[in-house]
FIKOLZA-1660 file (N, C-alpha, C; in steps of 0.1 Angstrom, whole numbers, plus 5000, padded with zeros to 4 digits):
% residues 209
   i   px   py   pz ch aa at
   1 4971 9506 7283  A  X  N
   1 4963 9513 7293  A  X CA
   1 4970 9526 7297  A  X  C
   2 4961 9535 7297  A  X  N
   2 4966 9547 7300  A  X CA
   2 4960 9554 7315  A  X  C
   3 4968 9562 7321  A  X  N
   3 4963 9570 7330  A  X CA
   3 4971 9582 7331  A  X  C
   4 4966 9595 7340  A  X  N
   4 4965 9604 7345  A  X CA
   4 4972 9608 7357  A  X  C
   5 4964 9606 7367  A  X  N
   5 4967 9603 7376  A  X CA
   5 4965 9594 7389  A  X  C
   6 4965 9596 7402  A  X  N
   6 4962 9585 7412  A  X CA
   6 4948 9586 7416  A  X  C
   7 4944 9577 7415  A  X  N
   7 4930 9572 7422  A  X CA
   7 4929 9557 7427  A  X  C
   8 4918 9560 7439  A  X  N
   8 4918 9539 7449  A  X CA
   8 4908 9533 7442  A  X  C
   9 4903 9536 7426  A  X  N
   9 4892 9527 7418  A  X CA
   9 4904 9522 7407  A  X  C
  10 4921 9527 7411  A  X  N
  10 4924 9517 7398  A  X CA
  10 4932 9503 7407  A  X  C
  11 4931 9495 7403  A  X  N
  11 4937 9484 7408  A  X CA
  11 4948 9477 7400  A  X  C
  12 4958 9473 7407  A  X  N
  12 4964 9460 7393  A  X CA
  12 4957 9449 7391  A  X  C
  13 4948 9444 7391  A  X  N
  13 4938 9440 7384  A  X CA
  13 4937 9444 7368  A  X  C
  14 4934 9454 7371  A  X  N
  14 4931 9465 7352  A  X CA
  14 4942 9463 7347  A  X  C
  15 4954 9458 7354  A  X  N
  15 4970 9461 7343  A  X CA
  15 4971 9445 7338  A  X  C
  16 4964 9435 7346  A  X  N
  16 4970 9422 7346  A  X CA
  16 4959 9413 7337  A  X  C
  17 4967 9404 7327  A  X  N
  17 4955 9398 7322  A  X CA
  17 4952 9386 7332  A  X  C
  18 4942 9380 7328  A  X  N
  18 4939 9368 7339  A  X CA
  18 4930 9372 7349  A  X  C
  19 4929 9383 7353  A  X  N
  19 4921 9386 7367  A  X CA
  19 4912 9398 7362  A  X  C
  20 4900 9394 7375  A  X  N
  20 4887 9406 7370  A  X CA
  20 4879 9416 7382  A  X  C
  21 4884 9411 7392  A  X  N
  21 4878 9418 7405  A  X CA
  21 4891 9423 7413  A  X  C
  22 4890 9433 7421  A  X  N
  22 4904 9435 7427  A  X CA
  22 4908 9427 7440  A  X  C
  23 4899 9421 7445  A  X  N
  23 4906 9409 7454  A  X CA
  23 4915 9395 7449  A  X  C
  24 4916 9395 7437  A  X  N
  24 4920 9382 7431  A  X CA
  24 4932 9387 7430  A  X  C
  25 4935 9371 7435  A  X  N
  25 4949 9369 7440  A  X CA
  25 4959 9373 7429  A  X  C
  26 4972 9377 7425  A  X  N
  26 4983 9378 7417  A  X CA
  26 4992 9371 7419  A  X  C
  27 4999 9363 7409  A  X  N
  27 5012 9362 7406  A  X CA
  27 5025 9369 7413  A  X  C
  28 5038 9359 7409  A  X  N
  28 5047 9368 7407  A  X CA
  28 5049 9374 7401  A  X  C
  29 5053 9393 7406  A  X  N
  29 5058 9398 7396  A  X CA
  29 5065 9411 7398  A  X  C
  30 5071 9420 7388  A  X  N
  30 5078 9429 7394  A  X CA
  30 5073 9443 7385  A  X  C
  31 5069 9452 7391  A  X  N
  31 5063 9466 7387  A  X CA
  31 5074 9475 7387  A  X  C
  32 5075 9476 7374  A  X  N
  32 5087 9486 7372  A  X CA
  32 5080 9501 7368  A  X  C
  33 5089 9513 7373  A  X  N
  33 5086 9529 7365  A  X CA
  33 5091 9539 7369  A  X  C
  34 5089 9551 7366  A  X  N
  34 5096 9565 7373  A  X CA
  34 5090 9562 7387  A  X  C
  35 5099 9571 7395  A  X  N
  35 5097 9572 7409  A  X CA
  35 5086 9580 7412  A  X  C
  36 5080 9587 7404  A  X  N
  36 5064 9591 7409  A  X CA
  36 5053 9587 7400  A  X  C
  37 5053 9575 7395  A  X  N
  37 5042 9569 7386  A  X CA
  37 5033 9559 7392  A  X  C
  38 5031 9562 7410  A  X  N
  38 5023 9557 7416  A  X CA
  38 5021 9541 7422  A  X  C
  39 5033 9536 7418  A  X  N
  39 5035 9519 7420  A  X CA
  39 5031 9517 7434  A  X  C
  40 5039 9520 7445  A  X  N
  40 5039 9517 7459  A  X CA
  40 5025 9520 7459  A  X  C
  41 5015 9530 7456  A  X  N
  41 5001 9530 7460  A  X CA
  41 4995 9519 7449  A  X  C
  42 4996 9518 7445  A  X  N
  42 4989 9502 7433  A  X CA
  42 4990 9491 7442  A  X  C
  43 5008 9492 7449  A  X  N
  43 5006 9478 7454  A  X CA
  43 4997 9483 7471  A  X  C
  44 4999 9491 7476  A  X  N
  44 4992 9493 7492  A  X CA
  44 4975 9491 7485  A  X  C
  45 4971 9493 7478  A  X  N
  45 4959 9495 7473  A  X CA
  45 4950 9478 7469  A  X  C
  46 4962 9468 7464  A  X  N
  46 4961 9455 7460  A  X CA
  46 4960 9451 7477  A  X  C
  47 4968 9454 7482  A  X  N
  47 4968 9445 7495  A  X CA
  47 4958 9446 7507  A  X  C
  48 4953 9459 7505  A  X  N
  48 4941 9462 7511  A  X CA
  48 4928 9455 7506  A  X  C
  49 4927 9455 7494  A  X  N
  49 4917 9450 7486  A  X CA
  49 4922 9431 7491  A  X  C
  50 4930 9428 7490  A  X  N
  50 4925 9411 7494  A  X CA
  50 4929 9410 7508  A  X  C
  51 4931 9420 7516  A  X  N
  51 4926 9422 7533  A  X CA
  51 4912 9421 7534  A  X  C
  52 4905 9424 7527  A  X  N
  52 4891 9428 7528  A  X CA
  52 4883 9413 7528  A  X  C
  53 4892 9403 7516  A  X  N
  53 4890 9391 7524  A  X CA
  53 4899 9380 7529  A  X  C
  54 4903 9384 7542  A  X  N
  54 4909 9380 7551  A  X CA
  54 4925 9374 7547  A  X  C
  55 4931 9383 7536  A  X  N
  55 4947 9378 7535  A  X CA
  55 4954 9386 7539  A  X  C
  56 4969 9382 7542  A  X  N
  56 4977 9396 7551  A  X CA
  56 4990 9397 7544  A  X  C
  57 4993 9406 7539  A  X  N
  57 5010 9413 7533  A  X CA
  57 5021 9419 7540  A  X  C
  58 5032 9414 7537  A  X  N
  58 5042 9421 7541  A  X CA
  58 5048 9428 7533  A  X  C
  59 5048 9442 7536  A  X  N
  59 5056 9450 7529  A  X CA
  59 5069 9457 7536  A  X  C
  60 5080 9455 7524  A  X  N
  60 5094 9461 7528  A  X CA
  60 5096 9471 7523  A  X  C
  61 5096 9482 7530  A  X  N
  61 5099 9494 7525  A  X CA
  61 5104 9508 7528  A  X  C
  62 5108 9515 7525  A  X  N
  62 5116 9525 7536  A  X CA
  62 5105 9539 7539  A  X  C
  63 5111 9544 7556  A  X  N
  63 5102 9553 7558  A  X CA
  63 5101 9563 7548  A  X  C
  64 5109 9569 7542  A  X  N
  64 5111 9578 7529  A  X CA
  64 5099 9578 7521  A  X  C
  65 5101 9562 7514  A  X  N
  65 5087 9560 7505  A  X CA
  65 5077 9558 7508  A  X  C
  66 5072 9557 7523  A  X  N
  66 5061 9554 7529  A  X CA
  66 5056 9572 7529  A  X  C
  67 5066 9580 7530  A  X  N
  67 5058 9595 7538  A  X CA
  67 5054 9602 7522  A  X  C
  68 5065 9596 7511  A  X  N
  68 5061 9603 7497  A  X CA
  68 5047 9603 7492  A  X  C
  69 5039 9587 7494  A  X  N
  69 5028 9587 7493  A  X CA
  69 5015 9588 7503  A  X  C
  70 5022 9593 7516  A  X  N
  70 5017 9595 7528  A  X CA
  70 4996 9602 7526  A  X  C
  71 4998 9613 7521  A  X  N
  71 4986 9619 7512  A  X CA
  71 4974 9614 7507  A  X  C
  72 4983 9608 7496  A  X  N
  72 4972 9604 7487  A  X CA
  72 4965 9590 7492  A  X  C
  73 4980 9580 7501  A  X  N
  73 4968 9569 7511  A  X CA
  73 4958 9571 7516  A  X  C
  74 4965 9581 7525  A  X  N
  74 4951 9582 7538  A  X CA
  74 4938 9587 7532  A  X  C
  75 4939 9596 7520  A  X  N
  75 4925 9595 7511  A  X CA
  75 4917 9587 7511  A  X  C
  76 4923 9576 7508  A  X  N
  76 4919 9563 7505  A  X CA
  76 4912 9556 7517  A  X  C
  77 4912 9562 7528  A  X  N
  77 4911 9553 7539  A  X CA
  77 4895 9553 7544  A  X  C
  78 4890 9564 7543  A  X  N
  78 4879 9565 7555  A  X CA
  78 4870 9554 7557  A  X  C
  79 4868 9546 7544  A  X  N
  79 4861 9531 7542  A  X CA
  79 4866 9524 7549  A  X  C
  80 4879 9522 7552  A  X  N
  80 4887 9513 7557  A  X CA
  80 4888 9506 7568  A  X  C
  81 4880 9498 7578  A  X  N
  81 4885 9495 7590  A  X CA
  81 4897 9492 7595  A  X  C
  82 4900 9494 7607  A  X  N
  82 4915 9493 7612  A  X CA
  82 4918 9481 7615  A  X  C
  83 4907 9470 7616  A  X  N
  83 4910 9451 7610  A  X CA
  83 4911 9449 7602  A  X  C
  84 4910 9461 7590  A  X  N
  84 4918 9454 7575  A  X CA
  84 4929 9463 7573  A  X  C
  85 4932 9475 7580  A  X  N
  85 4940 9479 7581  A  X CA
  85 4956 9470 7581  A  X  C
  86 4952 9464 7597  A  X  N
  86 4963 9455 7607  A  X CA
  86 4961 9445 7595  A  X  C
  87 4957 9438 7586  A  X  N
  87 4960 9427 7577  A  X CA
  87 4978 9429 7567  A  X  C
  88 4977 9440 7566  A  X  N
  88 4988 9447 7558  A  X CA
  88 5002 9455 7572  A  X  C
  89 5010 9444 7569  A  X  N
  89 5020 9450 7576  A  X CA
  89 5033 9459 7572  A  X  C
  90 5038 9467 7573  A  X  N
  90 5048 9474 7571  A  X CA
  90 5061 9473 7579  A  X  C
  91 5071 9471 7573  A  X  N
  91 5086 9474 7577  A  X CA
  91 5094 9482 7573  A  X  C
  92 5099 9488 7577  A  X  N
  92 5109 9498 7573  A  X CA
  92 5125 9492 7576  A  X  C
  93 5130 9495 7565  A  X  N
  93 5148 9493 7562  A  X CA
  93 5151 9507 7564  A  X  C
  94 5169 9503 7568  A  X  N
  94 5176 9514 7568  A  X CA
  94 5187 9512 7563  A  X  C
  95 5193 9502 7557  A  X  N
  95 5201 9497 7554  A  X CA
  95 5203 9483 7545  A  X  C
  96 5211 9480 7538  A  X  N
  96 5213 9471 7525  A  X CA
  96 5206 9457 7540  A  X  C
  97 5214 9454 7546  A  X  N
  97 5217 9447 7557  A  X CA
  97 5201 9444 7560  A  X  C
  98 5198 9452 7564  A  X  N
  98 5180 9454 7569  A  X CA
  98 5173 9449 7563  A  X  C
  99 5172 9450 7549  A  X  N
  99 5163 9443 7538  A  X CA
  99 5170 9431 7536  A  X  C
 100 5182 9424 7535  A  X  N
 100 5184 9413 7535  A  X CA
 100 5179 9402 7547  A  X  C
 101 5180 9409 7554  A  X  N
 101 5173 9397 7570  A  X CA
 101 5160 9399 7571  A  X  C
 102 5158 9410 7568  A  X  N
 102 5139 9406 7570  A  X CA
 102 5136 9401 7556  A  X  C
 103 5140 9398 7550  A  X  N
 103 5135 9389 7536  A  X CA
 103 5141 9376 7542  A  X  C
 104 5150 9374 7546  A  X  N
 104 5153 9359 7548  A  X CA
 104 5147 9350 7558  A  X  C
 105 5142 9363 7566  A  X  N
 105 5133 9356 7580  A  X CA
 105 5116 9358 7578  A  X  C
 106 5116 9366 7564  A  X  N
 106 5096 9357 7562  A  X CA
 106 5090 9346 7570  A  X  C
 107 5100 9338 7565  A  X  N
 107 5090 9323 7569  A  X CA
 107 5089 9324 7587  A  X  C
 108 5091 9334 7593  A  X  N
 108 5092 9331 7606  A  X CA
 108 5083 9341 7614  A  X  C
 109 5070 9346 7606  A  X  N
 109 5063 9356 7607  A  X CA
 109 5052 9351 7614  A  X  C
 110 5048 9353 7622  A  X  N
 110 5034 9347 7629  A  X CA
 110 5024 9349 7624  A  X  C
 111 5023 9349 7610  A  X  N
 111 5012 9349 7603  A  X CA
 111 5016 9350 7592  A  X  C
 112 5010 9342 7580  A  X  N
 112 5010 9337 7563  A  X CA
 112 5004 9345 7557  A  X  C
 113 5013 9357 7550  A  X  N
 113 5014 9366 7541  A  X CA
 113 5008 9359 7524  A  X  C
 114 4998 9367 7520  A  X  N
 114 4995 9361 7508  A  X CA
 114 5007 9369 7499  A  X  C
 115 5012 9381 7503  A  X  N
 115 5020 9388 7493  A  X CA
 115 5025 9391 7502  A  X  C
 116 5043 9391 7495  A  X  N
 116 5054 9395 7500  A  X CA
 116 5060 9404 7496  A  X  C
 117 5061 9418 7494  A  X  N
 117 5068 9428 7490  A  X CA
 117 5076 9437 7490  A  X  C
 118 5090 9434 7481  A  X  N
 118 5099 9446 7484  A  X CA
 118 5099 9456 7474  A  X  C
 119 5092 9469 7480  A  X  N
 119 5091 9481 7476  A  X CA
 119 5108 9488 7473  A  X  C
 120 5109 9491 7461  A  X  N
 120 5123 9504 7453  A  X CA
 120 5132 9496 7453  A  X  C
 121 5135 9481 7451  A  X  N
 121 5148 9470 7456  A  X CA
 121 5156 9482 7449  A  X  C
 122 5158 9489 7438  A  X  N
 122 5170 9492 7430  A  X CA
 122 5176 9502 7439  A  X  C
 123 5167 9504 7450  A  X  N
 123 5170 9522 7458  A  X CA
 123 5179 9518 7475  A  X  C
 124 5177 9500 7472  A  X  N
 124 5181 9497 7488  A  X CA
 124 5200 9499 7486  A  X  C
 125 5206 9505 7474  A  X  N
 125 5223 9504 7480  A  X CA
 125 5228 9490 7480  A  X  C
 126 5238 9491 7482  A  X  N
 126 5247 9481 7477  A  X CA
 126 5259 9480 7495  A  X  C
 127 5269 9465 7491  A  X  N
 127 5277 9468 7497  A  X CA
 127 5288 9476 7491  A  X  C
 128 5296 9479 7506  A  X  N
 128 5307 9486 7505  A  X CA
 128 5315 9485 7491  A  X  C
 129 5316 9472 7489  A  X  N
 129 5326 9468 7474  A  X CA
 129 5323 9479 7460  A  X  C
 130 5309 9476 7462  A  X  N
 130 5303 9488 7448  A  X CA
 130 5304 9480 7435  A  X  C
 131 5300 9492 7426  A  X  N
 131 5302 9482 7412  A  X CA
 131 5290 9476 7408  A  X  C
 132 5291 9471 7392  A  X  N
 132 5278 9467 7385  A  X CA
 132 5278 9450 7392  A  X  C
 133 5291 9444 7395  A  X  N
 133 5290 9432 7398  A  X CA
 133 5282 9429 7410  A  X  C
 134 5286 9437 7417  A  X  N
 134 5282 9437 7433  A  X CA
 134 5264 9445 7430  A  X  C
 135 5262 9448 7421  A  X  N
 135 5245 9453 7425  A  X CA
 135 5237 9442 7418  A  X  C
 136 5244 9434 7407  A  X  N
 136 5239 9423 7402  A  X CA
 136 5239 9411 7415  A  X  C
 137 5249 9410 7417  A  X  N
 137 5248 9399 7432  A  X CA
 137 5238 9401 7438  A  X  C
 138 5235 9417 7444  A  X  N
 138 5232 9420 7459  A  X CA
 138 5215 9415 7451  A  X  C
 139 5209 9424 7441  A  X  N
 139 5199 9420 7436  A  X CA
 139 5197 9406 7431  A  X  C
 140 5199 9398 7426  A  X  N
 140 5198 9387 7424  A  X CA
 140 5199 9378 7440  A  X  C
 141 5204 9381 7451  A  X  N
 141 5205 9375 7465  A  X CA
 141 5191 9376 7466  A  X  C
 142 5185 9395 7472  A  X  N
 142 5171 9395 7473  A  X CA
 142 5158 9388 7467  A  X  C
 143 5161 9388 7453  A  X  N
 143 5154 9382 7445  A  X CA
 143 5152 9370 7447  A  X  C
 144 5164 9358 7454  A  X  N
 144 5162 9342 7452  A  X CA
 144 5159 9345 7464  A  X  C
 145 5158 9354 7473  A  X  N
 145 5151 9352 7494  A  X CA
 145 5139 9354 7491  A  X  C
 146 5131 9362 7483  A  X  N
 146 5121 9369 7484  A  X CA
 146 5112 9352 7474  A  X  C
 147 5116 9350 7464  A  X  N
 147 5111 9335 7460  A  X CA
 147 5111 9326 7467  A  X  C
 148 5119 9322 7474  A  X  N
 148 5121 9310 7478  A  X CA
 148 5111 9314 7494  A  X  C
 149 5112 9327 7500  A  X  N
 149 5099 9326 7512  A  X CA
 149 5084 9325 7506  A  X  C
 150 5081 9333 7494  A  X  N
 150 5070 9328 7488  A  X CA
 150 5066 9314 7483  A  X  C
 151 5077 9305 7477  A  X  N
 151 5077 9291 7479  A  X CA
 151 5074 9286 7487  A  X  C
 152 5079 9287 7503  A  X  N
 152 5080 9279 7510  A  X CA
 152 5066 9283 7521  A  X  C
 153 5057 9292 7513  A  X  N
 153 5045 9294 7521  A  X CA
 153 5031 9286 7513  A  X  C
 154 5037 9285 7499  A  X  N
 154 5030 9284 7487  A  X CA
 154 5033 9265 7493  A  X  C
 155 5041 9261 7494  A  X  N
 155 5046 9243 7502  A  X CA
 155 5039 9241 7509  A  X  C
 156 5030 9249 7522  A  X  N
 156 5027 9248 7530  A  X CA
 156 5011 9250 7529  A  X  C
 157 5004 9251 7515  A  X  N
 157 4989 9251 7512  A  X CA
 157 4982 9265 7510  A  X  C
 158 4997 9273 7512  A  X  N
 158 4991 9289 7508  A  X CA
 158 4995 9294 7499  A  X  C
 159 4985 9306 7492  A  X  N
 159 4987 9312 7482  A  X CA
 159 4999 9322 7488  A  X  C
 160 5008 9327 7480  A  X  N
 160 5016 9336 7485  A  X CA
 160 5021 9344 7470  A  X  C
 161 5023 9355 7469  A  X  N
 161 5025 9365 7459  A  X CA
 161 5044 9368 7461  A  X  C
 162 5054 9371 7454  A  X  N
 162 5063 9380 7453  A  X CA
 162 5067 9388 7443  A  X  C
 163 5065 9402 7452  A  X  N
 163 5063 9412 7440  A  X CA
 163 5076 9423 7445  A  X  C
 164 5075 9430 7433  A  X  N
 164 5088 9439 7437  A  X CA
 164 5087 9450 7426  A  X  C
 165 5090 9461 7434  A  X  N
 165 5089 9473 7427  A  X CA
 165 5101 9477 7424  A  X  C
 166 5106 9483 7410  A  X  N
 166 5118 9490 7408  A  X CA
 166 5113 9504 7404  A  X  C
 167 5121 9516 7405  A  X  N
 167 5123 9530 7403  A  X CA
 167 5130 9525 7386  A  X  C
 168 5125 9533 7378  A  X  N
 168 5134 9535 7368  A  X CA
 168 5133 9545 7357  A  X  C
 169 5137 9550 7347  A  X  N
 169 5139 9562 7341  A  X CA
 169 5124 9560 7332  A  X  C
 170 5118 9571 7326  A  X  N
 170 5104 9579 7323  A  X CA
 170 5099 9565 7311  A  X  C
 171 5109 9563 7309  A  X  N
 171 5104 9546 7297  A  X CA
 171 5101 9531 7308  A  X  C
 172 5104 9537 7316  A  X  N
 172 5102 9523 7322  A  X CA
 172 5110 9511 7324  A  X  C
 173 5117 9514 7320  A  X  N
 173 5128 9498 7314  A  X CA
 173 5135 9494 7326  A  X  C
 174 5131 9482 7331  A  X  N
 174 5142 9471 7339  A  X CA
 174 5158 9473 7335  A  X  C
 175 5164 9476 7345  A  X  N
 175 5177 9475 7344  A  X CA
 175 5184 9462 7339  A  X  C
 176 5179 9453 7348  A  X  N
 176 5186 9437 7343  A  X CA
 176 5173 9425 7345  A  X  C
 177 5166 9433 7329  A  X  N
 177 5154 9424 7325  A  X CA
 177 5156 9407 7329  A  X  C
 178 5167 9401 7324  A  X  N
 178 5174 9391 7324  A  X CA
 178 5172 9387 7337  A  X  C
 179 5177 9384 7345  A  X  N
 179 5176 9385 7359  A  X CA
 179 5168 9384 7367  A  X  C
 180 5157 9393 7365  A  X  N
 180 5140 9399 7372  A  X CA
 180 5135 9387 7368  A  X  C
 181 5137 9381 7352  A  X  N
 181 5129 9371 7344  A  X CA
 181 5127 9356 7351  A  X  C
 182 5141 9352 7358  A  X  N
 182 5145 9341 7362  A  X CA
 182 5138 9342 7376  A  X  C
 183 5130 9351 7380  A  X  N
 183 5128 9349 7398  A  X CA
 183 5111 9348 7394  A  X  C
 184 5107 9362 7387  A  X  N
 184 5093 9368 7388  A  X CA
 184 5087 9365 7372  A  X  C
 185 5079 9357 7372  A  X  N
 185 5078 9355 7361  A  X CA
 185 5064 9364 7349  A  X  C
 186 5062 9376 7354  A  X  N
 186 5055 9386 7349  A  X CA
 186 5058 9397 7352  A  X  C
 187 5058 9409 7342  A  X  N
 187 5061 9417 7343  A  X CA
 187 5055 9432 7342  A  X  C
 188 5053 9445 7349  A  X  N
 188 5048 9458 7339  A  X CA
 188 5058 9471 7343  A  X  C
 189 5055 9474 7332  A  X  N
 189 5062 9489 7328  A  X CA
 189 5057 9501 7330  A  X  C
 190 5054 9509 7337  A  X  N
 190 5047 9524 7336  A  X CA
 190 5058 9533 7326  A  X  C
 191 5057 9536 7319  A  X  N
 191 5060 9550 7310  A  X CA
 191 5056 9566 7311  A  X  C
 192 5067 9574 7315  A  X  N
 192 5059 9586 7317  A  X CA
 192 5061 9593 7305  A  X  C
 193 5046 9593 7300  A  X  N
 193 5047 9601 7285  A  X CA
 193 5045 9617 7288  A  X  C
 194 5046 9619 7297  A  X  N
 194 5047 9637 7297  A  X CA
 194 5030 9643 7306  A  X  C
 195 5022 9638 7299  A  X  N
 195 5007 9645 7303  A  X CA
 195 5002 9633 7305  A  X  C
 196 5006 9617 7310  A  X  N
 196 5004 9608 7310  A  X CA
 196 5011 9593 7312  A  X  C
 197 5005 9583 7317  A  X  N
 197 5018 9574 7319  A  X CA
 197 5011 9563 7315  A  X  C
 198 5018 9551 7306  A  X  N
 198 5012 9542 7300  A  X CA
 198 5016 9529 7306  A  X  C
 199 5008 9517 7303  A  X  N
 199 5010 9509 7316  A  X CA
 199 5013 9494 7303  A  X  C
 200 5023 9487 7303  A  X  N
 200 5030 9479 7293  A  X CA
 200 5029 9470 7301  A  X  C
 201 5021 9460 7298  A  X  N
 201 5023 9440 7300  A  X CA
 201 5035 9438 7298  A  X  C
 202 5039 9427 7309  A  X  N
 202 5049 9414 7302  A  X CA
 202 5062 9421 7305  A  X  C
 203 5066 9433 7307  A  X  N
 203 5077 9440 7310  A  X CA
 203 5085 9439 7301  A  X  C
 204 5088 9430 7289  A  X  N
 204 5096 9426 7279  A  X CA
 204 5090 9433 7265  A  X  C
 205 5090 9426 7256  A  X  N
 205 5085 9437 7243  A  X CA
 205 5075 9433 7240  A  X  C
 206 5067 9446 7238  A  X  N
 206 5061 9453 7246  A  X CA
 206 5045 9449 7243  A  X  C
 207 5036 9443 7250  A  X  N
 207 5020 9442 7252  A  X CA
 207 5011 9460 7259  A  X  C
 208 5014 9466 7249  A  X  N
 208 5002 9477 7257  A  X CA
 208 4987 9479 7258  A  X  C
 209 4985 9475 7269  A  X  N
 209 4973 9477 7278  A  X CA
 209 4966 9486 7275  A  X  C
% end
């Protein structure tokens, strides 16, 4: 699958096999690609679309990345009521610390999020220590918090999503494929081919859409 640029008629729906309308529910999974290949509005765009029938998201994400696509959302809006608006919640982190506690305290949300999402995990920093070991840890921590609250909503008779977006270089490629594999068990790749960006199933080798 190919595209151009941003528009609120594409959905991940069109990227994902299995599903045909844009309210239907998704899987786990993790959307990988360059940092301006439109992800965070794919996923604001999904969550809105099954707001519309009555499910509600949490999204983790920093003010930074909320103002980048600040624009082209509100385009999106004038259809929108401000009761499907409030279905879709936002958080903002500021720190490594920040995103680890509001992912650990999901389950304590006064209201059952169909989708749970941490927007740019690879962009949230690391501890002090540093190092490949310590970004493997810190990501792999988020990863088993962010599963295990989608489990533990999915225990309780609800559908619940965990999705997560990575930033990565113009091919697209997961840093530590391996790893992503063991939490989220589906995958896509945006590729920025220069006058265009291509949209790869399965995030492994390679199904193009």
């Amino acid at each position: 699958f190919y595209f151009v640029g941003w528009s609120f008629s594409m959905n991940l729906v069109d990227f994902l096999p299995g599903t045909s309308r844009p309210q239907d529910l998704l899987e786990d999974f993790v959307l990988a690609g360059p940092a301006r290949s439109h992800k965070l509005l794919l996923i604001c765009n999904y969550c809105l679309n099954i707001a519309k029938t009555g499910h509600r998201s949490f999204i983790l994400t920093s003010e930074r990345r909320i103002r980048s696509i600040l624009a082209d959302f509100v385009r999106g809006l004038p259809d929108i009521s401000t009761n499907i608006l409030a279905r879709v919640e936002f958080k903002y982190f500021s720190t490594l610390e920040d995103a680890i506690q509001s992912v650990a305290a999901v389950h304590t949300l006064a209201y059952t999020p169909t989708a749970i999402v941490i927007d740019g995990l690879n962009s949230l920093g690391q501890s002090p220590a540093g190092g490949r070991c310590d970004r493997v840890a810190t990501t792999a921590h988020l990863l088993a918090l962010l599963a295990d609250g989608a489990r533990y909503f999915r225990s309780r008779g609800s559908p619940c999503s965990a999705i997560v977006t990575e930033d990565t270089g113009s091919d697209g490629v997961l840093r530590m494929p391996a790893l992503y594999a063991r939490f989220l068990p589906r995958a896509l790749r945006v590729r920025d081919l220069g006058s265009c960006f291509e949209v790869v199933t399965q995030g492994r080798e390679d199904e193009v859409l």
